[in-house]
C-alpha positions in Angstrom: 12.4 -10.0 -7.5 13.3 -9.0 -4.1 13.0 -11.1 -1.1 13.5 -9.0 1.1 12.0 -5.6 2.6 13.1 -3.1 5.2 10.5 -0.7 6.7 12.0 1.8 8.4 10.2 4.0 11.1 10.8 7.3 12.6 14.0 9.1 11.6 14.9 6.4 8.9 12.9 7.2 5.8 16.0 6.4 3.6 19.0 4.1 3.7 22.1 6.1 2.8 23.6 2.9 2.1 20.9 2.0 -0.4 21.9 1.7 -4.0 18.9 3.1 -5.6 18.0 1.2 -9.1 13.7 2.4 -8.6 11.4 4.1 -7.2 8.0 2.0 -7.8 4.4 3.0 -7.1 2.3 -0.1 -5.9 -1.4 0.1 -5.5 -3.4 -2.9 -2.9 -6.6 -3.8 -2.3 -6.6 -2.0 0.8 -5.9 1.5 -0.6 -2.1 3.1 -0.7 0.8 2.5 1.1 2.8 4.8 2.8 5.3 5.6 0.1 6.3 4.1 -3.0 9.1 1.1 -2.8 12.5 2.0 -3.3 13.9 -0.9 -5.4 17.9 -1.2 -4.5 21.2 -2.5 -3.8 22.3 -2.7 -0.6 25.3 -5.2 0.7 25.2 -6.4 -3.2 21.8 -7.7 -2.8 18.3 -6.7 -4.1 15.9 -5.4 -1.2 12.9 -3.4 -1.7 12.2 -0.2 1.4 9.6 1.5 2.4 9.2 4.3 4.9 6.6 3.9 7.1 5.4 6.9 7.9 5.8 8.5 4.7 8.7 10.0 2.5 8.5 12.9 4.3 7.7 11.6 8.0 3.7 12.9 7.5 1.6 9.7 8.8 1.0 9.0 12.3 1.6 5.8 13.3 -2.3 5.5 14.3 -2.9 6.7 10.3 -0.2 4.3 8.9 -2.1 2.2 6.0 -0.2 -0.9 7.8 -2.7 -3.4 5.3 -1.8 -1.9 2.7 2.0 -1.5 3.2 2.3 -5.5 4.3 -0.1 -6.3 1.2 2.2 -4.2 -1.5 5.3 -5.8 0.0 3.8 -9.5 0.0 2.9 -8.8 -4.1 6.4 -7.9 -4.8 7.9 -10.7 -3.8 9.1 -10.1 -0.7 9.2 -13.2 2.2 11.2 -11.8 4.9 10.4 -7.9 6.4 13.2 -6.6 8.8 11.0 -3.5 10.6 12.8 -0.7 12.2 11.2 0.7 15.6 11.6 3.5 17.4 10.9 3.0 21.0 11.2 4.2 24.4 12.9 2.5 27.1 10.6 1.4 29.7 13.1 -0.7 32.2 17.0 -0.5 33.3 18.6 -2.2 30.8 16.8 -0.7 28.0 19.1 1.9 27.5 18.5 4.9 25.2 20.6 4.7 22.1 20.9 0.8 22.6 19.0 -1.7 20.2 16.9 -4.5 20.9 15.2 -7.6 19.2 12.2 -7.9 20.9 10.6 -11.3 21.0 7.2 -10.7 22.5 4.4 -7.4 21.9 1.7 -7.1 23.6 -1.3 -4.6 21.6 -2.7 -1.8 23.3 -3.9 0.0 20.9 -7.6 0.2 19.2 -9.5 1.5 16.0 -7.1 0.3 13.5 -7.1 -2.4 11.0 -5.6 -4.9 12.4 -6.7 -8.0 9.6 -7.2 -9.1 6.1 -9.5 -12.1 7.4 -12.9 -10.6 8.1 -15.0 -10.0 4.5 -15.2 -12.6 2.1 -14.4 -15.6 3.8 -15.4 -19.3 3.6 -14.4 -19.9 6.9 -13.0 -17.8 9.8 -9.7 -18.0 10.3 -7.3 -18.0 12.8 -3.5 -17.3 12.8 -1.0 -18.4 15.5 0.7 -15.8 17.1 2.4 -17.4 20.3 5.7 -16.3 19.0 4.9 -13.2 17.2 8.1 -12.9 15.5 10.5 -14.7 12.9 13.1 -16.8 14.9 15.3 -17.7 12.0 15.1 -14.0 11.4 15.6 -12.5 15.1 18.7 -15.0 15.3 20.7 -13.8 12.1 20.1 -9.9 13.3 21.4 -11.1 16.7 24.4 -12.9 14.8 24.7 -9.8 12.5 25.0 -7.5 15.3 27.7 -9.4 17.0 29.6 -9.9 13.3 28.8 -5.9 13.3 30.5 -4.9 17.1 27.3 -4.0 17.6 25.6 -4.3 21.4 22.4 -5.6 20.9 19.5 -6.9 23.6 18.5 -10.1 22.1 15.0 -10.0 23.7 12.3 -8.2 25.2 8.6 -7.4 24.9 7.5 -4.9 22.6 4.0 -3.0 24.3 2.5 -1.3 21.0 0.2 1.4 22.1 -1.8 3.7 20.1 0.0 7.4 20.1 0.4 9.7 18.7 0.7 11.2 22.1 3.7 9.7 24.4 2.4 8.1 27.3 1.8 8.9 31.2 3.9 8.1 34.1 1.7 5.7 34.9 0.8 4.0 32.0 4.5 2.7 32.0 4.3 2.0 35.7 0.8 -0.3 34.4 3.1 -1.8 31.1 6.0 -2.4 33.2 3.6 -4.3 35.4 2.6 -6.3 32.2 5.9 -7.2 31.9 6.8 -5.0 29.0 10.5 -3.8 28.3 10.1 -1.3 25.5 7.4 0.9 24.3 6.3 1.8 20.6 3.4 2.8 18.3 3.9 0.9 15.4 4.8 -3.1 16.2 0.7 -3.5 15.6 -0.5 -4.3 13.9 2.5 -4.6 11.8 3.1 -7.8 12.7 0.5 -9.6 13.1 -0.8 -8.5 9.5 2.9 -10.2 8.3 1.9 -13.4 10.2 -1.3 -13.8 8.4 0.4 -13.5 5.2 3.1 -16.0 5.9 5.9 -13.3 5.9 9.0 -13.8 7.7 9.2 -10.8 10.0 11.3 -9.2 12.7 12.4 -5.9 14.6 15.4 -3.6 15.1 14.2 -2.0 18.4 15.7 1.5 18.3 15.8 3.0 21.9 15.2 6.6 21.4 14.5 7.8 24.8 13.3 6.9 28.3 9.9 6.1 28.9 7.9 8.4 30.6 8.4 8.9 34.3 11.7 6.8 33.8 14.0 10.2 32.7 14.6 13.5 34.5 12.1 16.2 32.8 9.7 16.1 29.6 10.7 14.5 26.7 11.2 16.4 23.9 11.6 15.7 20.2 15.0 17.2 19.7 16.2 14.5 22.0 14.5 11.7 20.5 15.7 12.7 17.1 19.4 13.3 18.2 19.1 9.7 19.7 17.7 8.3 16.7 20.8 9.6 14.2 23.1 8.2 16.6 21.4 4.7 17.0 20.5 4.4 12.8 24.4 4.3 12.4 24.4 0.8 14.1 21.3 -0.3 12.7 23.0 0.8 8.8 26.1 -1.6 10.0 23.4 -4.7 11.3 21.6 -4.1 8.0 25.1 -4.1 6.2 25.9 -7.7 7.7 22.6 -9.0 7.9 21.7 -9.0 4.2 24.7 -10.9 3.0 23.4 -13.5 5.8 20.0 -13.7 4.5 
């Protein structure tokens, strides 16, 4: 089986680099995932994929069944999740088209269902999160990045807000405060669910556009997706060099 996943976020709902061998439907416990898993090749080894937000780009990130898409991964086999993220910049040297690995998040958001420890339990339980992401697993996308000529900021704090809106002006000014570097609405509660299911999991930051109040003007779509089919050319050659180092 598989050991390893890729979910890939906005503008990446297929690898073009992906040897496909199947397309397989998974039910959970916790209803469906996003998308069936795409079983395939990719740098001569097995990983499974699975779109986040849908084959089509259709869920919101506050809609995305994250349960159920970290449950279905964790039954195939899978031990190691490489997420992709697209993200705004929030301060200088988050640059838009650049990538980052961030090593911290910090959850802003609310309603969603954020654990699989709360019916059915003989006793409560309680995961660590200090260090909310895989190191072994940040430090060979670092390493495959450099292997890759690829630039590549090796930390920063992920602030996972709600959406689907984009944020104020001054709800930056309030995250940068927090200490936040990058802004998204899908690191949680991603990650945390991977944590509580012992996976091995880390991100590929994709900067896609300056945070609110950081640019000149509104921030439009068109942009973010232009940005996005640059930047997913350098994630394809991470991925490339990464998966032979896994």
């Amino acid at each position: 089986m598989a050991k390893i996943a890729i979910i890939g976020g906005t503008g990446l709902t297929k690898l073009h680099n992906l040897s496909i061998v199947s397309r397989e439907v998974h039910v959970s416990n916790y209803g469906e995932p996003s998308a069936p898993l795409t079983r395939g090749m990719l740098a001569g080894k097995e990983v499974l994929f699975l779109p986040r937000h849908g084959a089509g780009h259709t869920i919101p990130p506050h809609k995305v069944n994250y349960r159920a898409n970290i449950s279905v991964l964790k039954n195939a086999g899978v031990d190691k999740v490489i997420a992709i993220n697209a993200v705004g910049g929030i301060t200088n040297n988050m640059k838009v088209c650049h990538l980052a690995v961030p090593d911290q998040i910090i959850d802003y958001t609310w309603s969603r269902d954020h654990t699989f420890f709360e019916e059915g339990l003989e006793e409560v339980v309680h995961v660590d999160f200090t260090y909310p992401y895989c190191e072994e697993l940040r430090s060979l996308i670092i390493k495959a990045a450099k292997q890759a000529n690829v630039q590549i900021g090796e930390k920063a704090t992920y602030a996972a807000v709600q959406g689907p809106r984009l944020e104020t002006a001054a709800e930056i000014d309030r995250l940068e405060r927090d200490g936040c570097d990058i802004v998204g609405m899908t690191g949680m509660p991603e990650a945390v669910l991977a944590r509580e299911l012992n996976l091995c999991y880390a991100s590929i930051a994709v900067i896609a556009n300056k945070a609110a109040g950081r640019g000149e003007g509104e921030i439009t779509l068109d942009e973010i997706s232009e940005n996005l089919a640059v930047s997913h050319e350098n994630v394809r050659k991470i991925l490339e060099v990464l998966i032979t180092e896994i």
